[in-house]
LOMIVO-950009 format. One record per residue (C-alpha): residue in three letters; x, y, z. Coordinates in steps of 0.5 Angstrom, whole numbers, plus 2048, in hexadecimal, padded with zeros to 3 digits. Example, Ala and Ser with C-alpha at 12.3 -4.5 7.8 and 13.67 -1.06 7.14 Angstrom:
<bakes>
ALA8197F7810;SER81B7FE80E;
</bakes>
This chain:
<bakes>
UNK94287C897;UNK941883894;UNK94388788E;UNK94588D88F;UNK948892889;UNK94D89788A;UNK94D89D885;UNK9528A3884;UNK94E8A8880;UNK9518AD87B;UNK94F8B3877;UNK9508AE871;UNK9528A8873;UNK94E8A2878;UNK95389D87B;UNK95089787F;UNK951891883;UNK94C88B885;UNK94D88788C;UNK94A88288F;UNK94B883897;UNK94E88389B;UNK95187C898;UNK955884894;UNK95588088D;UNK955884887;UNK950882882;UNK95188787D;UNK95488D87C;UNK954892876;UNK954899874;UNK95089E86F;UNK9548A486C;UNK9528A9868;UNK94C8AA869;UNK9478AF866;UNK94C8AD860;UNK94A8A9859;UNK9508A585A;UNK94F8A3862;UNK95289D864;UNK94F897869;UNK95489386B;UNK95288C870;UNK955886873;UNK952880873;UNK956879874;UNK95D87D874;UNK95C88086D;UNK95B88786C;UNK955888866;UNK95588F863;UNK94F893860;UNK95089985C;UNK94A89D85C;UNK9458A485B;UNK9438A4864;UNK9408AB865;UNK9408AC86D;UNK9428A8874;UNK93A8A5874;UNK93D8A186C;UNK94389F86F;UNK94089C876;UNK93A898872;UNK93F89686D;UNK944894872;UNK93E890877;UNK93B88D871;UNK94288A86F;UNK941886876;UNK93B884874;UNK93D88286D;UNK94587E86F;UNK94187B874;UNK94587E87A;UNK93F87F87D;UNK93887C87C;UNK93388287F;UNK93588987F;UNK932888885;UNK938885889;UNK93C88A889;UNK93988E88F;UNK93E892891;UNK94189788D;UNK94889C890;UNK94A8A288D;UNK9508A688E;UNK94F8AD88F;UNK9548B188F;UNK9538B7894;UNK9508B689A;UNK9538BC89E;UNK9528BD8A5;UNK94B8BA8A4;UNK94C8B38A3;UNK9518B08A7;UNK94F8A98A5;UNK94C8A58A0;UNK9448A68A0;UNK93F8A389E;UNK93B8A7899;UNK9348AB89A;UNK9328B2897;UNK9358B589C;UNK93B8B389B;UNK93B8B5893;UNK9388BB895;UNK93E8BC89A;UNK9438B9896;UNK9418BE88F;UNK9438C3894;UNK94A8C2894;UNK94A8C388C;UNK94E8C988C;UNK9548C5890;UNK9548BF88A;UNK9528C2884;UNK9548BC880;UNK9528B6884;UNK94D8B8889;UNK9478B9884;UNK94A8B387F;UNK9498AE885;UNK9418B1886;UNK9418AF87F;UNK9438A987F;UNK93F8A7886;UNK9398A9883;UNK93A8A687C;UNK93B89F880;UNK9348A1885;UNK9308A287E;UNK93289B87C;UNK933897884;UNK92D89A887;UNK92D89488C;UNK93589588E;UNK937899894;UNK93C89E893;UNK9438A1896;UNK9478A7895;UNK94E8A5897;UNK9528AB898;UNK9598AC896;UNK95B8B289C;UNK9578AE8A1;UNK95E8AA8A4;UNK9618B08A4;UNK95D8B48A9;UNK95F8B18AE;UNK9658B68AD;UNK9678BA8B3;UNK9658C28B2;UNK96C8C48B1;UNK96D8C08AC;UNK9678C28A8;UNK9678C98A9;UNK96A8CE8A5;UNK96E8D58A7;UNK9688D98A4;UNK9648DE8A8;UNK95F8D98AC;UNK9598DC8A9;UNK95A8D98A2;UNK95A8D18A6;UNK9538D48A9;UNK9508D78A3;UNK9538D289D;UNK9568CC8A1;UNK95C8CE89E;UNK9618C98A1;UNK9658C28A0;UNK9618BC89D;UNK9668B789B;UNK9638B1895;UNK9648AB893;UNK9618A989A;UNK95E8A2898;UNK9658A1895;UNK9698A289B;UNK96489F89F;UNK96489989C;UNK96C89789B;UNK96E89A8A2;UNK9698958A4;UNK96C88F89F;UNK9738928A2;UNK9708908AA;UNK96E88A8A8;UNK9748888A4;UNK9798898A9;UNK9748868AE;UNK97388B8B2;UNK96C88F8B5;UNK96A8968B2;UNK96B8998B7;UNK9728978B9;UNK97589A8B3;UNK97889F8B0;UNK9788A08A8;UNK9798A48A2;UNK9758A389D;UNK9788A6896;UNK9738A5890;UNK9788A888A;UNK9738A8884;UNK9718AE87F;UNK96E8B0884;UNK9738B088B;UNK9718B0892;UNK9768AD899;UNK9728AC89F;UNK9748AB8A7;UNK96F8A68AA;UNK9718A58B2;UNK96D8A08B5;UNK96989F8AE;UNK9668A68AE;UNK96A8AC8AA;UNK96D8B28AE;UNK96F8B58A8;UNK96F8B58A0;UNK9738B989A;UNK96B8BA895;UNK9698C0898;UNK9628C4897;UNK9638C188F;UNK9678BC88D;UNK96C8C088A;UNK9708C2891;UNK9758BD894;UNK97A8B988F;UNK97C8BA888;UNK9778B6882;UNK9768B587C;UNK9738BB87A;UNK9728BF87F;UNK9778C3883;UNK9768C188A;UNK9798C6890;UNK97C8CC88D;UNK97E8D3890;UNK9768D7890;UNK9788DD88D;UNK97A8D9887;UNK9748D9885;UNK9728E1884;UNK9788E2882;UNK9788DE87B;UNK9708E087B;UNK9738E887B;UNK9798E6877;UNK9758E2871;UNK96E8E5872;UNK96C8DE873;UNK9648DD877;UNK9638D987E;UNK9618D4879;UNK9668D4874;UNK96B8D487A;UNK9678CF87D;UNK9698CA877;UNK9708CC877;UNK9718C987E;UNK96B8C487D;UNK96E8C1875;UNK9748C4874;UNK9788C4879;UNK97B8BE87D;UNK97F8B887A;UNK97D8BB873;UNK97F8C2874;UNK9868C0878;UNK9878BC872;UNK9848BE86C;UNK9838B7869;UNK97D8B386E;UNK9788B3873;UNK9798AB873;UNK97F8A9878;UNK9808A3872;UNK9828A886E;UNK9878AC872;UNK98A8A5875;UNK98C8A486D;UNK98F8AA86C;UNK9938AA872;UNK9958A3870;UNK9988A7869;UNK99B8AC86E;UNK9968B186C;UNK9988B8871;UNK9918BA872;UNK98E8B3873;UNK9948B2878;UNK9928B987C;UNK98B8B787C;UNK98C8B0880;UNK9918B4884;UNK98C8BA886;UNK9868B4887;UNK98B8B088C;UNK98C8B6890;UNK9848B9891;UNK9838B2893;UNK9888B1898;UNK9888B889B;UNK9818B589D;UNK9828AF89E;UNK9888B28A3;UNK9838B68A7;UNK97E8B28A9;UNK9838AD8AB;UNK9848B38B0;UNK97D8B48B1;UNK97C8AD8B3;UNK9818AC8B7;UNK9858A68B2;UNK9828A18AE;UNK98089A8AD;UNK98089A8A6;UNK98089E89F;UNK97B89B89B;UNK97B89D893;UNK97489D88F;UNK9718A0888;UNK97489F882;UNK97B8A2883;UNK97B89F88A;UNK979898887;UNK97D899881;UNK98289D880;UNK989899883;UNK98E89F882;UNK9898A4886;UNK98889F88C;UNK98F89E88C;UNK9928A688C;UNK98D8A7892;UNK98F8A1896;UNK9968A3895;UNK9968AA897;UNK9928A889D;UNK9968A289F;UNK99B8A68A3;UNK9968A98A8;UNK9918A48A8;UNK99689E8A8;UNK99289B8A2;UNK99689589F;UNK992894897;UNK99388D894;UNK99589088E;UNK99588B889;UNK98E88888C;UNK98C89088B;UNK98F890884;UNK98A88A882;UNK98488C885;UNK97E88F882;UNK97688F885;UNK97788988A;UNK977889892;UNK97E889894;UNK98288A899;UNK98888E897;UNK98E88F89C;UNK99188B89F;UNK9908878A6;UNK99788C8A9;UNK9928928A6;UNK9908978AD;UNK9898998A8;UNK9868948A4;UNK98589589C;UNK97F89389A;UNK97C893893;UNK974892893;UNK96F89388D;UNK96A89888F;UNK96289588F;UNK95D89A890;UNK95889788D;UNK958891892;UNK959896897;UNK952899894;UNK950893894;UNK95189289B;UNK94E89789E;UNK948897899;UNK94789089D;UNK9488928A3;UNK9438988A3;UNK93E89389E;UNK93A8918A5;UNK9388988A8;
</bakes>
């Protein structure tokens, strides 16, 4: 047995879980927020309680060996020495990595050269991984790559009607995220309907603040809404998702906004927040539909209307679907939303919902439609940190 702890690194936040594989028991999970703040905050889990510390954590190295002393500590681990593998989610492989790795200071060197495509994340995953070097020198260590699932993309998926030359020389092109989150449920939904991968055809829709569909044929993806960032493909909380292009010059012209501050219009202000002027957070939306608030209203109806137009695409591009699978905090949750989707689409897919098992099912594996239903409806909770996990353990003997 081998204990393994998957760790997505942000540039002020340390979420993590601890595995014992390949049993894929959780141990412990937990988070770290706020850091660099007086006030940071350190929550764990031990025997099903959460314990929460507020606390002065000035940097990522403070966060990890807080969090590692507290294995010792809660008697989740006897020795640090256990763990002896760690898997860190990094965000953006481009097209160097097309699978997970395990690390060297090549791949580190390589991996910092892809900054410029992820300036938020791509550094705060070297930051992190280099935090729980510092403080688990012994363990190996493995880069697990949100793009990576998706490189397997055909060319004319990826590429954009830009002259060629800015693919050649920038690398412009589709990349698609949330991989590891598609990975694992198109996977789930395999084994769920009792079918290989590879004789399957399914549409993963992962509907959370950040939002992305994916077309998985035979288990590997053929096409994906993210784009080069994340901004592109479906509405989100806060960021627009496909807009017309020379929108954006022409509000920087008619309001005198920078690249960055256009940037933040599309990144912070837009999407389910800008349509309604009330919420980022879907929750909120769906309350204010419920009083019958007119922009909460619309903002669902465009919402439901990206994701099908999506979802309706690569139905065609597939050549059908077996099944539909709903993940992410809205996909999981958000009841209304999963049943406006499947209502739109049940004409042309011959989707049959179970409306009152929909209408009470929140965060659970479940199968939705109803046994006449030609594409099934699924409900899987995603799990990238198993996911992290796995990988890690598989890669730990090479």
């Amino acid at each position: 047995m081998s204990k393994i702890i998957s760790v997505n690194a942000g540039s002020s936040s340390l979420k993590f879980q601890l595995f014992e594989m390949p049993s894929e028991t959780v141990l412990t999970s937990g988070i770290v927020e706020k850091i660099g703040f007086e006030d940071a905050m350190f929550t764990i889990k031990v025997d099903g309680e959460k314990i929460k510390k507020t606390l002065p954590i000035p940097d990522h190295t403070k966060a990890v060996a807080l969090l590692l002393e507290a294995l010792v500590e809660y008697k989740i681990v006897n020795s640090l020495d256990e763990i002896v593998g760690a898997g860190h989610r990094a965000v953006h492989g481009g097209e160097i990595f097309k699978e997970s790795v395990p690390v060297t200071d090549d791949v580190v060197a390589k991996f910092a050269s892809l900054n410029d495509l992820a300036p938020l994340h791509n550094p705060a995953g070297l930051v992190g991984y280099n935090a729980f070097k510092e403080n688990l020198p012994s363990c190996k260590h493995v880069f697990v790559f949100d793009t990576a699932f998706h490189q397997t993309m055909p060319k004319e998926s990826y590429i954009y009607a830009l002259p060629m030359r800015y693919y050649d020389e920038y690398k412009i092109r589709r990349y698609g995220f949330h991989g590891t989150s598609h990975k694992y449920v198109s996977l789930r939904c395999a084994e769920l309907m009792n079918k290989d991968v590879k004789d399957t055809k399914i549409i993963t829709c992962h509907l959370g603040n950040g939002a992305s569909i994916t077309a998985v044929d035979g288990g590997k993806s053929i096409n994906t809404s993210m784009g080069f960032t994340p901004l592109a493909g479906v509405m989100m909380g806060t960021r627009c998702g496909d807009i017309d292009p020379a929108i954006v010059t022409y509000v920087m012209k008619k309001e005198g906004l920078t690249p960055d501050e256009m940037d933040t219009v599309m990144n912070k202000q837009s999407g389910m927040l800008g349509v309604s002027g009330i919420s980022s957070d879907a929750r909120d939306i769906e309350d204010a539909c419920k009083e019958g608030n007119e922009s909460a209203i619309l903002t669902t109806e465009v919402y439901v209307n990206r994701v099908i137009n999506t979802v309706g695409g690569y139905y065609a591009q597939l050549g059908g679907a077996d099944a539909i699978v709903f993940t992410g905090g809205i996909g999981e949750n958000d009841t209304n939303i999963r049943r406006l989707v499947c209502e739109r689409l049940k004409d042309a897919f011959g989707i049959v919902l179970d409306e009152e098992l929909n209408a009470k099912s929140r965060g659970k594996e479940l199968l939705l439609s109803k046994p006449e239903s030609k594409v099934q409806v699924w409900l899987i909770p995603t799990n990238e940190e198993l996911m992290i996990a796995r990988d890690t353990f598989a890669l730990l003997g090479e």
